[in-house]
N, CA, C and O of each residue as an XYZ file, in Angstrom:
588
protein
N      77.766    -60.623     -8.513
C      79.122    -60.997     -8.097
C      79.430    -60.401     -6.730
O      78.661    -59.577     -6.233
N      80.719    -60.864     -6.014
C      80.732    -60.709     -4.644
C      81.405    -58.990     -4.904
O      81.691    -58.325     -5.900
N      81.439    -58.821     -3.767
C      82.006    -57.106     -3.412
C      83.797    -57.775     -3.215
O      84.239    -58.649     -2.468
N      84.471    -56.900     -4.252
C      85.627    -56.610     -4.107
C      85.952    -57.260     -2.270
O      85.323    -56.890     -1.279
N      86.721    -57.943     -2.287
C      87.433    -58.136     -0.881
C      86.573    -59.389      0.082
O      87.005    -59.873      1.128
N      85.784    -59.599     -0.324
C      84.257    -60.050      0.355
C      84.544    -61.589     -0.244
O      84.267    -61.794     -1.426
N      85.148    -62.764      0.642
C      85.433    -63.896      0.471
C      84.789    -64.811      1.634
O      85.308    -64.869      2.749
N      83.417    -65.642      1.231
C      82.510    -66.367      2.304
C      82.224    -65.729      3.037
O      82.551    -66.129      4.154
N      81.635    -64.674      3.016
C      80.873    -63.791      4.174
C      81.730    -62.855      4.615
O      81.284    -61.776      5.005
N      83.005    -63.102      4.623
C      84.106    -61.974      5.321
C      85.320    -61.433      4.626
O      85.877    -61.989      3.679
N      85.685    -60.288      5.184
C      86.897    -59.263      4.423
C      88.013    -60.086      4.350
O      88.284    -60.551      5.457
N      88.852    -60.484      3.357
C      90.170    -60.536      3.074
C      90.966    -59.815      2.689
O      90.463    -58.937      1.989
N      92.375    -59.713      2.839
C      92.931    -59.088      1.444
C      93.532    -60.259      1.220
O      93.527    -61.177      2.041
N      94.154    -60.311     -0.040
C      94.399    -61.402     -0.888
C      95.031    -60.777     -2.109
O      95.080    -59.576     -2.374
N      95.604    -62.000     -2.952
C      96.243    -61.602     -4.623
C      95.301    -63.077     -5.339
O      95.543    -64.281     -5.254
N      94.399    -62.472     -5.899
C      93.824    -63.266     -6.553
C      94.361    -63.349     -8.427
O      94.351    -62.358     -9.158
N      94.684    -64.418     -8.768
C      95.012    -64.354     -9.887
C      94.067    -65.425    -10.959
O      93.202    -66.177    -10.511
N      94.415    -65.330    -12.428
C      93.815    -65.717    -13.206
C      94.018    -65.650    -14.556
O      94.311    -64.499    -14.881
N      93.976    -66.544    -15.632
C      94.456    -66.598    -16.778
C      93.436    -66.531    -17.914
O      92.327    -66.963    -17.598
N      93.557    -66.116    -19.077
C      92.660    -66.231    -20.799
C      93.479    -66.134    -21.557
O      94.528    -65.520    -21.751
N      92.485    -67.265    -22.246
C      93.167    -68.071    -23.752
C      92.089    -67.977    -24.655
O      90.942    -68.324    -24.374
N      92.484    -67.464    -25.847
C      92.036    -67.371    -27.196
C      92.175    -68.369    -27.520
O      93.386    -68.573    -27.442
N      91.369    -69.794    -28.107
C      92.092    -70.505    -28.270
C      92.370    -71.327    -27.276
O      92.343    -70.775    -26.176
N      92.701    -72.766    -27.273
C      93.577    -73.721    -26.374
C      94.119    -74.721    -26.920
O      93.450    -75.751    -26.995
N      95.166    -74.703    -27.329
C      96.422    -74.027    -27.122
C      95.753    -72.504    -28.185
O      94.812    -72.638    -28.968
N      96.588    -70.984    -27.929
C      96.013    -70.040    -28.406
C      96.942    -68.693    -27.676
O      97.961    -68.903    -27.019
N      96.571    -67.782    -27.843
C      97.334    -66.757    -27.178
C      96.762    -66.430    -25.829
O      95.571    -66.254    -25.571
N      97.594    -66.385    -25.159
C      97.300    -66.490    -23.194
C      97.906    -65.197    -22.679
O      98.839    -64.414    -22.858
N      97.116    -65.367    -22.134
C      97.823    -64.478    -20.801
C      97.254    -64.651    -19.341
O      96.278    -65.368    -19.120
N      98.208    -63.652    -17.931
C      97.439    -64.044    -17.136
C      97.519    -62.614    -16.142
O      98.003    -61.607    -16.657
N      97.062    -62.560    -14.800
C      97.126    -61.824    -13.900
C      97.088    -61.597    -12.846
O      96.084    -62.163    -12.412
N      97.950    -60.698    -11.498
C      97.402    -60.834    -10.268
C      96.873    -59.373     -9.992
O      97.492    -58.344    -10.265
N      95.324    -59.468     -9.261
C      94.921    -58.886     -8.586
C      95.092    -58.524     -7.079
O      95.593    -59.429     -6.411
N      94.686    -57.058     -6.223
C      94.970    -57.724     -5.274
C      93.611    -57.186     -4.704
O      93.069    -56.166     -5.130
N      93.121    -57.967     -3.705
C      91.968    -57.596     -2.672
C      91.826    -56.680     -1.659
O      92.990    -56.720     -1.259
N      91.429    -56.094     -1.129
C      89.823    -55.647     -2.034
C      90.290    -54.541     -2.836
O      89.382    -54.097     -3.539
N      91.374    -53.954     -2.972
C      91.717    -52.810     -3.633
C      91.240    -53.053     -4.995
O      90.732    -52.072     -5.537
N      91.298    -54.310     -5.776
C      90.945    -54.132     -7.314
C      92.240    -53.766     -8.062
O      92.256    -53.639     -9.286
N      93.286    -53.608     -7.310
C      94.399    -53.118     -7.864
C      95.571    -54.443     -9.047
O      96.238    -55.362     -8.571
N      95.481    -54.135    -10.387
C      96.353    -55.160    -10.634
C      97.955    -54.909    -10.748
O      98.459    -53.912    -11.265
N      98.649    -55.981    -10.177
C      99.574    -55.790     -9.478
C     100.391    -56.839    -10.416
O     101.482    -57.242    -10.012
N     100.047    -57.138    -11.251
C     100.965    -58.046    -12.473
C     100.305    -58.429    -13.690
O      99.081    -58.543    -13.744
N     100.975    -58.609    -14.555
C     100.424    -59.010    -16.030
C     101.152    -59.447    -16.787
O     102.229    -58.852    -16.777
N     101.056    -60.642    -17.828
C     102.221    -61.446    -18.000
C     101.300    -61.552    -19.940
O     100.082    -61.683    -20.061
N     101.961    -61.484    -20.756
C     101.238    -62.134    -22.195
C     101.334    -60.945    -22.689
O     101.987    -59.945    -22.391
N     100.502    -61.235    -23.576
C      99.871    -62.661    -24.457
C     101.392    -63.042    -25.235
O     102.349    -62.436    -25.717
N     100.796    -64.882    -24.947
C     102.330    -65.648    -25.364
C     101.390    -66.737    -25.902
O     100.228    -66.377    -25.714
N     101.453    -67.784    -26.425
C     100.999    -68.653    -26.743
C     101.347    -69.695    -26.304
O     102.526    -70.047    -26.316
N      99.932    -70.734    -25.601
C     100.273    -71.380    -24.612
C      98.974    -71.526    -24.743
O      98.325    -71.218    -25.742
N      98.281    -72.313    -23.069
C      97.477    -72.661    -22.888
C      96.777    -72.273    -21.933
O      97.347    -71.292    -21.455
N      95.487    -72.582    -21.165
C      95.125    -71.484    -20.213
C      95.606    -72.790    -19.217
O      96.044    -72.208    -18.225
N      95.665    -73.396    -19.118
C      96.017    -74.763    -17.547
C      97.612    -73.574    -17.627
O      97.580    -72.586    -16.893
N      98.772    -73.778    -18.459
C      99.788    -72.850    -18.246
C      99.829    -71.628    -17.604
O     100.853    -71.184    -17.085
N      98.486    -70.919    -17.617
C      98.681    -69.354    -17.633
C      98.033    -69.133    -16.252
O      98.197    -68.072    -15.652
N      97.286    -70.157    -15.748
C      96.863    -70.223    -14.367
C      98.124    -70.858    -13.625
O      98.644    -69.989    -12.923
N      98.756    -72.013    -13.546
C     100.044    -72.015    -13.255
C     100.880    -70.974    -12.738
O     100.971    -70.686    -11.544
N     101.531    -70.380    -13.752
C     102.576    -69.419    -13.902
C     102.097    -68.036    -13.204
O     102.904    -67.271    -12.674
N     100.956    -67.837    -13.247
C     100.060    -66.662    -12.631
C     100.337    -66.985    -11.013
O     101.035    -66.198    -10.373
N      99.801    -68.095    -10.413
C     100.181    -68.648     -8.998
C     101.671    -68.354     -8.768
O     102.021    -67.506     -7.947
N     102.577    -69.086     -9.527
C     103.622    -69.260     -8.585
C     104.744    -67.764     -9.172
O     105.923    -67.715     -8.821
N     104.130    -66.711    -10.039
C     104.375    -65.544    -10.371
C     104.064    -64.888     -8.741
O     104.909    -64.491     -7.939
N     102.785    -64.924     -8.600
C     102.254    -64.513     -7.313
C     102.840    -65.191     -5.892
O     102.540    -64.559     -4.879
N     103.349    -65.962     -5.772
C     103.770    -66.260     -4.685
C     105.233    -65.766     -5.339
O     105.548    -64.783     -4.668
N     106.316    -66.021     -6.397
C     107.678    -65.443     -5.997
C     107.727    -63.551     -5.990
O     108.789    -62.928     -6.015
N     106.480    -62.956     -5.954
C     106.664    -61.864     -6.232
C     106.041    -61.771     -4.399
O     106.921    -61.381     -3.632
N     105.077    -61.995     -3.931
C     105.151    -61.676     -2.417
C     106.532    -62.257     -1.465
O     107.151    -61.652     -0.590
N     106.699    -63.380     -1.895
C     107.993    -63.506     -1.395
C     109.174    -62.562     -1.549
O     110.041    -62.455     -0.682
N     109.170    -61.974     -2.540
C     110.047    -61.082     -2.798
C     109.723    -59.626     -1.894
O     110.449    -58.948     -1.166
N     108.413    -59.503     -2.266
C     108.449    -58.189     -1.074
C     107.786    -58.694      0.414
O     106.878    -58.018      0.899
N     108.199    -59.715      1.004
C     107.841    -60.620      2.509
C     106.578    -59.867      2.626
O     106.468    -58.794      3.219
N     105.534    -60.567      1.957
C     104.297    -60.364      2.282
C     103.206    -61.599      1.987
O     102.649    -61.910      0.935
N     103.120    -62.171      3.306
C     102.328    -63.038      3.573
C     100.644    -63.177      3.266
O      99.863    -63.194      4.218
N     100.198    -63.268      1.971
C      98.888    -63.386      1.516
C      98.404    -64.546      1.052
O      99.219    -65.313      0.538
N      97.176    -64.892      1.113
C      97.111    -66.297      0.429
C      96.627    -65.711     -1.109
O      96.254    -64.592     -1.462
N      96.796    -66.889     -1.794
C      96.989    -66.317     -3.101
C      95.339    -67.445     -3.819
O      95.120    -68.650     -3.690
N      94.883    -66.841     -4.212
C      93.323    -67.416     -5.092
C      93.205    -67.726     -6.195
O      92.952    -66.802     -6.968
N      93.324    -69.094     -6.763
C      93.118    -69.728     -8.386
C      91.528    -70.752     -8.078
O      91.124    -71.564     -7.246
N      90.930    -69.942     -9.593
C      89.883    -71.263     -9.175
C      90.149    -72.015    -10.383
O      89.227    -72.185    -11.180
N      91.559    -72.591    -10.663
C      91.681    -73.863    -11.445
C      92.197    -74.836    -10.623
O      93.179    -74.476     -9.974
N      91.791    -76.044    -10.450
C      91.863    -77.270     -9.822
C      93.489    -77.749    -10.449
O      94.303    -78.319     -9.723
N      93.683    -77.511    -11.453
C      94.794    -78.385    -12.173
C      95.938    -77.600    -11.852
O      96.832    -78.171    -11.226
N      96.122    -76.108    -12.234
C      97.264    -75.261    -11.905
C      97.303    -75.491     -9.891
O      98.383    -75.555     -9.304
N      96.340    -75.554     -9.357
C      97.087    -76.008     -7.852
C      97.365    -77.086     -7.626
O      98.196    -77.350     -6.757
N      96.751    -78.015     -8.343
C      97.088    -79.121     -8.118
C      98.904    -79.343     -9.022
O      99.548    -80.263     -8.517
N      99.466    -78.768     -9.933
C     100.744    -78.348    -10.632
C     101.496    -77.841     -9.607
O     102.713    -77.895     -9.428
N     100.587    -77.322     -8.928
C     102.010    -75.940     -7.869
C     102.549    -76.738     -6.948
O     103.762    -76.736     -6.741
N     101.451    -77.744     -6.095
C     101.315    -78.624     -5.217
C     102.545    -79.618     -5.379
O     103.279    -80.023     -4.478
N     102.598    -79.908     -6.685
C     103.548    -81.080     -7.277
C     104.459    -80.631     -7.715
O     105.118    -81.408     -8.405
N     104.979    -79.234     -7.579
C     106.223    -78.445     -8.203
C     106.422    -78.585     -9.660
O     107.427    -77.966    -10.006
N     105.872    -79.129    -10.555
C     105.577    -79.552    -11.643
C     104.520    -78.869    -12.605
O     103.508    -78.504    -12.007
N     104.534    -78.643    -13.836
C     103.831    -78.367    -14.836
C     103.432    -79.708    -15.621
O     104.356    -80.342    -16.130
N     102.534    -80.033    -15.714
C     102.311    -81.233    -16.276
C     101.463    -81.209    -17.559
O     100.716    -82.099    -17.965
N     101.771    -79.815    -18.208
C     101.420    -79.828    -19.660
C     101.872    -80.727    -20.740
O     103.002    -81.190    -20.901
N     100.791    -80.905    -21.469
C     101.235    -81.542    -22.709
C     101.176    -80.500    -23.621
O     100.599    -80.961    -24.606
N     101.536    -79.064    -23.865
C     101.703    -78.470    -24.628
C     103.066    -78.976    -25.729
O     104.050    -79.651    -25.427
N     102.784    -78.510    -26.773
C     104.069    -79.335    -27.719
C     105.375    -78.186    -27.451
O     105.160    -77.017    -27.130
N     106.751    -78.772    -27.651
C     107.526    -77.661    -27.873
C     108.195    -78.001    -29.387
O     108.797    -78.852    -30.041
N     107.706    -76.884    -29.409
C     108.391    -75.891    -30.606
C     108.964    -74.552    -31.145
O     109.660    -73.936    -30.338
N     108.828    -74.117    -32.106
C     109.646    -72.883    -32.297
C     108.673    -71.483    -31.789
O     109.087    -70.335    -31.628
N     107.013    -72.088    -31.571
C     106.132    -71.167    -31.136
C     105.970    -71.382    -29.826
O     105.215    -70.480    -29.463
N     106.349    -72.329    -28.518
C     106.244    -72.408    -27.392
C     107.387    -72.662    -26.815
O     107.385    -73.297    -25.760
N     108.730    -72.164    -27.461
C     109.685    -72.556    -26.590
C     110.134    -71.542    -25.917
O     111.237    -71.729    -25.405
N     109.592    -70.407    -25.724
C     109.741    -69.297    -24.554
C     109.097    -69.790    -23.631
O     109.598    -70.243    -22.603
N     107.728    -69.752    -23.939
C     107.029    -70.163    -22.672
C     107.168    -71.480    -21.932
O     106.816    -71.654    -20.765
N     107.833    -72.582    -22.891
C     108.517    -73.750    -22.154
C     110.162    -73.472    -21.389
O     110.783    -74.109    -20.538
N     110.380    -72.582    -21.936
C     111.699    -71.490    -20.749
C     111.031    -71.392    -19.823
O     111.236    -72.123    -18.854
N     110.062    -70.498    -19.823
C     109.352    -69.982    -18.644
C     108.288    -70.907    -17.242
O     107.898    -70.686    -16.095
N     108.231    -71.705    -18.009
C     107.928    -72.478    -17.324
C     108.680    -73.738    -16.620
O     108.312    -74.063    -15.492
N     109.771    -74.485    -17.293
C     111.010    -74.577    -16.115
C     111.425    -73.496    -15.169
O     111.719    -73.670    -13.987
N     111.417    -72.464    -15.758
C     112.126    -71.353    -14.485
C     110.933    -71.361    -13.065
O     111.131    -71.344    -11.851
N     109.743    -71.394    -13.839
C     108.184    -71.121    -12.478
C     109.342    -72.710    -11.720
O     110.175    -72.396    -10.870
N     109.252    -74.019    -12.079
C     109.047    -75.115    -11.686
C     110.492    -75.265    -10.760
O     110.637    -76.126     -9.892
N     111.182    -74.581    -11.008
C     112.704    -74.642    -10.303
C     112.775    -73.562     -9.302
O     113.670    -73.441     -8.466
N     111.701    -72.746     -9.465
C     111.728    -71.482     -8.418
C     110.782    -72.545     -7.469
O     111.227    -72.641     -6.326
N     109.796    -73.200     -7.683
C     109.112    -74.070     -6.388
C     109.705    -74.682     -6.178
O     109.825    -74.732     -4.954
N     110.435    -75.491     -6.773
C     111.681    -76.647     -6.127
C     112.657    -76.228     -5.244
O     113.249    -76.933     -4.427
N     112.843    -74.648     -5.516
C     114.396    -74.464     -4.738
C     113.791    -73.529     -3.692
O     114.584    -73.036     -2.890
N     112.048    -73.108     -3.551
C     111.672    -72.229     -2.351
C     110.821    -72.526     -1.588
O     110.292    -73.602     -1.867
N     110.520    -72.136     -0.901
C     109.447    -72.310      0.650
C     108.454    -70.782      0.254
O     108.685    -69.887     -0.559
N     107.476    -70.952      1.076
C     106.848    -69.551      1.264
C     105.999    -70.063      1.953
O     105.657    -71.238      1.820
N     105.467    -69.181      2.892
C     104.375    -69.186      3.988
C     102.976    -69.124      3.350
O     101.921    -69.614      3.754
N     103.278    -68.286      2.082
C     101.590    -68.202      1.494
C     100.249    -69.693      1.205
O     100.321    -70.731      0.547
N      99.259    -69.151      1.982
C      98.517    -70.531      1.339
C      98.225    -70.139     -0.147
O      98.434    -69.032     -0.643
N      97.763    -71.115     -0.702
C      97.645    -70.843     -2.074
C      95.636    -72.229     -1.877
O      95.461    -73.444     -1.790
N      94.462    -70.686     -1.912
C      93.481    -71.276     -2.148
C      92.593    -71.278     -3.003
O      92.828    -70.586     -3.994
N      91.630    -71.827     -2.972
C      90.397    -72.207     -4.431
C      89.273    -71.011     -4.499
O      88.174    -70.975     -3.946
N      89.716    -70.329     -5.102
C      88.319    -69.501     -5.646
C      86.930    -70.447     -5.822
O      86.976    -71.567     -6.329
N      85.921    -69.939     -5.419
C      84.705    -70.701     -5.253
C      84.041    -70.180     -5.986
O      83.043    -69.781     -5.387
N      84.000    -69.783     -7.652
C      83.219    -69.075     -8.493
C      81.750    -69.120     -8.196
O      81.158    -68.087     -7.884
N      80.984    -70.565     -8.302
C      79.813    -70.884     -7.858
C      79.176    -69.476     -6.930
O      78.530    -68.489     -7.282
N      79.747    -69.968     -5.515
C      79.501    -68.899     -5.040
C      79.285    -67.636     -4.543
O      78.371    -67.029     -3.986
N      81.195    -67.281     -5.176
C      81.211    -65.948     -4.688
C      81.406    -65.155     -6.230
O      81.702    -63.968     -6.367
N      81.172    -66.092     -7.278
C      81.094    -65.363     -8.388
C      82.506    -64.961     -9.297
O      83.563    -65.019     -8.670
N      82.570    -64.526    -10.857
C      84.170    -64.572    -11.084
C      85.055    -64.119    -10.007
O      84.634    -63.405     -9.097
N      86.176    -64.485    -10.081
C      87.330    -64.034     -9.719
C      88.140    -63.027     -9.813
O      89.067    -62.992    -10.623
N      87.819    -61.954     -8.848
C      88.268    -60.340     -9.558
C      89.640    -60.151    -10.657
O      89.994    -59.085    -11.160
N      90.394    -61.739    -10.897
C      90.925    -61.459    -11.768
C      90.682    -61.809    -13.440
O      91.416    -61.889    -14.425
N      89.460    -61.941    -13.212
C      88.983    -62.557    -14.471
C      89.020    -61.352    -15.701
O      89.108    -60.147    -15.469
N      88.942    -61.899    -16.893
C      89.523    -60.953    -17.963
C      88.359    -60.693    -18.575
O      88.433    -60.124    -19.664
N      87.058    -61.029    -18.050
C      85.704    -60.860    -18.473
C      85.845    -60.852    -20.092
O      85.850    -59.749    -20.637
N      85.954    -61.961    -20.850
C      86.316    -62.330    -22.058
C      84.749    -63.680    -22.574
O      84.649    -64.780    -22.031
N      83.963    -63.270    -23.451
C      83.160    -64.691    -23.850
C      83.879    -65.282    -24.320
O      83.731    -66.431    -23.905
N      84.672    -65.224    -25.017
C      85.732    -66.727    -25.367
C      86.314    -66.816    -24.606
O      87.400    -66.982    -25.161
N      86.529    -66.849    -23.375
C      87.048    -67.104    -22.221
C      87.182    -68.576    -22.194
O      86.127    -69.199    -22.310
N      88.317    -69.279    -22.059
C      88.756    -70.896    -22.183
C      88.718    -71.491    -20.867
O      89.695    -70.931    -20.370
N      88.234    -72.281    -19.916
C      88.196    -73.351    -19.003
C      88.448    -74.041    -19.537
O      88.161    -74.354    -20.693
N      89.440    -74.704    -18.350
C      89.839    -76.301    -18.573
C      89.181    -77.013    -19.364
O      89.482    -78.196    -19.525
């Protein structure tokens, strides 16, 4: 795996984040890291949900929390679907609601209305597992759930 901080050949710092699910749908959670420190700098779960949710909410957790302290980082998901969600201000789960997901269906209007009603400078880019190996926020879990 790559060296802490070490993104395509060169130093970043960064908030790399990332989600695990027991289960899908199952108990989730997620997290931001930050680069190269290794330092985790948020943690959200276990709630029950899904991991497409917990990569989501992990992103735009990470961008309203640098926004909050004006700090311009790009932020690292290597799920295709949660950026492609952030992109569209939208959650586009089909998780069911019920009496076991209706927090986290709270919580997830609140992520979707905080992108609707904000701006931020942060890019928000693709972890390249392939190459540079997990994602220092990975929960190093074998039942570890992908899309």
């Amino acid at each position: 795996s790559k060296l802490l901080g070490m993104v395509d050949g060169r130093t970043v710092e960064a908030l790399c984040v990332d989600a695990a699910c027991s289960g899908n749908p199952g108990w989730m959670e997620y997290r931001g890291v930050h680069i190269p420190s290794g330092k985790e700098i948020f943690r959200f779960g276990p709630v029950y949900g899904t991991n497409n949710i917990g990569e989501f909410l992990a992103i735009v957790h990470g961008l309203a929390l640098l926004k909050k302290k004006g700090v311009n980082l790009p932020v690292y998901s290597d799920s295709y679907t949660a950026r492609a969600w952030v992109r569209a201000k939208r959650c586009g789960t089909t998780l069911e609601r019920n009496e076991q997901t209706a927090k986290l269906h709270q919580i997830v209007q609140r992520a979707e209305k905080w992108l609707q009603s904000n701006s931020y400078p942060n890019r928000v880019e693709t972890w390249h597992t392939r190459e540079w190996g997990e994602i220092p926020a990975d929960f190093g879990r074998k039942n570890y759930c992908k899309q």
